[in-house]
C-alpha positions as CSV (number, residue, x, y, z in Angstrom):
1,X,67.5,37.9,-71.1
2,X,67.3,34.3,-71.5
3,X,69.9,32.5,-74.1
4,X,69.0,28.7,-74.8
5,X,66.9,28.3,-71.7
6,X,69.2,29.7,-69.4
7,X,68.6,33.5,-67.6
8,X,72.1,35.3,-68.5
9,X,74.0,37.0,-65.5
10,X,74.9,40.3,-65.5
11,X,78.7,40.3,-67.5
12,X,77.1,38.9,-70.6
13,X,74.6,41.5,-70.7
14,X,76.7,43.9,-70.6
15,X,79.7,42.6,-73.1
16,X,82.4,41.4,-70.4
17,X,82.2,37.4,-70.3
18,X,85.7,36.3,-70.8
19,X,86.8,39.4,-70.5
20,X,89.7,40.7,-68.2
21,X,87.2,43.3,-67.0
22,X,85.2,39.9,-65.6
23,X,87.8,38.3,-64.6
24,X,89.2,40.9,-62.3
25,X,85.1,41.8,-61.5
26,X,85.3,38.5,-60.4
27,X,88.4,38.4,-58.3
28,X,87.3,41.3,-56.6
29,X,84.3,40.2,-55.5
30,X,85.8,37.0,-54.2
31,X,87.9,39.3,-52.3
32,X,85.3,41.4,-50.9
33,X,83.4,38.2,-49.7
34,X,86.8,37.1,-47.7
35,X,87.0,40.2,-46.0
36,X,83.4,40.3,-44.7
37,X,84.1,36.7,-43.6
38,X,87.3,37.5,-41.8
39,X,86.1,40.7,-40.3
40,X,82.5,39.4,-39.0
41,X,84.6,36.4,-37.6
42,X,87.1,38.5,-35.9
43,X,85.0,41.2,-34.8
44,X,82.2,38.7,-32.8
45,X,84.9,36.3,-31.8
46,X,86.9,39.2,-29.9
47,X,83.7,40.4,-28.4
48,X,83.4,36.6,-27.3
49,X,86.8,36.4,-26.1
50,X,86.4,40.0,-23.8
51,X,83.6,38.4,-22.3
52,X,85.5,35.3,-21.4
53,X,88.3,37.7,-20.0
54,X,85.0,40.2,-18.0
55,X,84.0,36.7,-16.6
56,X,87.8,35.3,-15.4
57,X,88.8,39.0,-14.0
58,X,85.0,39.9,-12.5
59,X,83.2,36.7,-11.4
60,X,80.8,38.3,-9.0
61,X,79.9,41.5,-11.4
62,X,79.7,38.7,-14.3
63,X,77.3,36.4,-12.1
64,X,75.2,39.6,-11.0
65,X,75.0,40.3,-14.4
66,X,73.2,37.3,-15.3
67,X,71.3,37.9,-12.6
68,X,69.8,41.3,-13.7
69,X,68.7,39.4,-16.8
70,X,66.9,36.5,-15.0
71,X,69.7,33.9,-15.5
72,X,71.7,32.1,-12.2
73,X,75.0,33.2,-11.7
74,X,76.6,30.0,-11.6
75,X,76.2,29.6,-15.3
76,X,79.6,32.5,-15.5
77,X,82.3,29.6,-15.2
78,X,80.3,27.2,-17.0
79,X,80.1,30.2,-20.1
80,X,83.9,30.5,-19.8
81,X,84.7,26.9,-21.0
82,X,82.1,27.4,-23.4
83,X,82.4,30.1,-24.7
84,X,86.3,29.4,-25.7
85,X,85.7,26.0,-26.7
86,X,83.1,28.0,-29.3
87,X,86.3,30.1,-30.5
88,X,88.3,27.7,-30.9
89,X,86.1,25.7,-33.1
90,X,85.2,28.4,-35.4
91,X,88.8,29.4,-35.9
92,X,90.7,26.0,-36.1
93,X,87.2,24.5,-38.0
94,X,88.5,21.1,-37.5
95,X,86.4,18.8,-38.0
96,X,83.7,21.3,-39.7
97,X,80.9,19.6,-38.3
98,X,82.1,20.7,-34.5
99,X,82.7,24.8,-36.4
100,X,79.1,24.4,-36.9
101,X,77.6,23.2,-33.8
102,X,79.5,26.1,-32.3
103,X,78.1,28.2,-34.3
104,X,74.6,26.5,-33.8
105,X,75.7,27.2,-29.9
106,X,76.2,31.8,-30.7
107,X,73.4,31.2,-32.9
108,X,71.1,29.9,-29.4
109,X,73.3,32.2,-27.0
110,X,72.8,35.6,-28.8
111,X,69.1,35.1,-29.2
112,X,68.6,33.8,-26.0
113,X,70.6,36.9,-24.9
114,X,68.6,39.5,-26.9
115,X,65.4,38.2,-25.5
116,X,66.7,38.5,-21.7
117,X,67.8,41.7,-21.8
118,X,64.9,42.8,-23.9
119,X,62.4,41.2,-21.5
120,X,63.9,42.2,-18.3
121,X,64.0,45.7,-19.1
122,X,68.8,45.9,-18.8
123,X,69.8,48.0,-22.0
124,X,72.0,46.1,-24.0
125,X,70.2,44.2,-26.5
126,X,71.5,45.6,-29.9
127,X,74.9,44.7,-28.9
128,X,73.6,41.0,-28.9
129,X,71.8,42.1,-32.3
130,X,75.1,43.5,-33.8
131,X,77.0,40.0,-32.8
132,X,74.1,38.0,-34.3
133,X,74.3,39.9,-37.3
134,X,78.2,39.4,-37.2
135,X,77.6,36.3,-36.4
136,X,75.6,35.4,-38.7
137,X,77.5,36.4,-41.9
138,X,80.7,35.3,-40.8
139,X,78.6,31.9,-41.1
140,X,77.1,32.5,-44.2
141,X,80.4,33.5,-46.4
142,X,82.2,30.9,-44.4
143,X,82.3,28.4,-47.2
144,X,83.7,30.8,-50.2
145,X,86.8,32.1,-47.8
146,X,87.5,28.2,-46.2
147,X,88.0,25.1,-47.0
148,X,86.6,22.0,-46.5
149,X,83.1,23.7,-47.1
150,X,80.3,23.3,-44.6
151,X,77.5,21.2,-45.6
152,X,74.3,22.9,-44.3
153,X,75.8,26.9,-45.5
154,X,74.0,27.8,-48.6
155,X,76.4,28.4,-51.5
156,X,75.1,32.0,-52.4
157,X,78.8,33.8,-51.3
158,X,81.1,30.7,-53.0
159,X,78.5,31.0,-56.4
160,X,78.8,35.1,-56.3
161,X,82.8,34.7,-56.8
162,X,82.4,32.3,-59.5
């Protein structure tokens, strides 16, 4: 329905604009969007932080991993630094700029990860495609759970709780 040039949203269609009804709509949804931030963050940032631990308490099975999927083996300790320098970034988001590079840096790892496992024949690969997906929404609602907001993270989550 289009009022003065502009499409209406949903509430005023239906008689809530203004309403408590919207309002509390509204805060709802804000709240949903917060969870799904919080839990994709926590959910691929643990499985990121196991694999740190796999890689500091089994080096050689770590570095033979890597091997089974065509990578070298010395790239385990390099990983570990990483790898929790990535963590750290996304939790403490200080500056934002080095929150995004890091997640830039799943971003590369995951798909670079899928396609290893997928072209060397190891199982594994929808773990990698579950923590991309994680990954990738934790990024994208990142901006309407935190502040300061990221520049380059589209608005859609922060404009769906307004």
């Amino acid at each position: 329905m289009d009022k003065g040039g502009q499409t209406a949203i949903w509430l005023p269609q239906v008689g809530l604009a203004g309403s408590s009804t919207a309002k509390a709509l509204l805060k709802g949804a804000e709240m949903i969007v917060r969870i799904v931030y919080w839990a994709s963050t926590v959910l691929f940032l643990a499985f990121y932080a196991f694999s740190v631990f796999n890689y500091i308490t089994m080096p050689a099975e770590s570095a033979a991993g890597y091997a089974a999927v065509g990578y070298p083996g010395y790239l385990v300790p390099v990983m570990i630094y990483v790898k929790i320098a990535g963590i750290l970034a996304v939790l403490v988001r200080r500056p934002v700029w080095l929150a995004q590079l890091a997640y830039a840096g799943f971003f590369y790892h995951l798909l670079l990860a899928i396609s290893a496992h997928i072209s060397s024949g190891v199982p594994g690969f929808e773990i990698g495609v579950v923590l991309l997906v994680l990954m990738l929404l934790s990024w994208a609602t990142q901006n309407a759970a935190r502040m300061p907001d990221a520049a380059y993270v589209p608005d859609w989550a922060k404009n769906f709780t307004k």
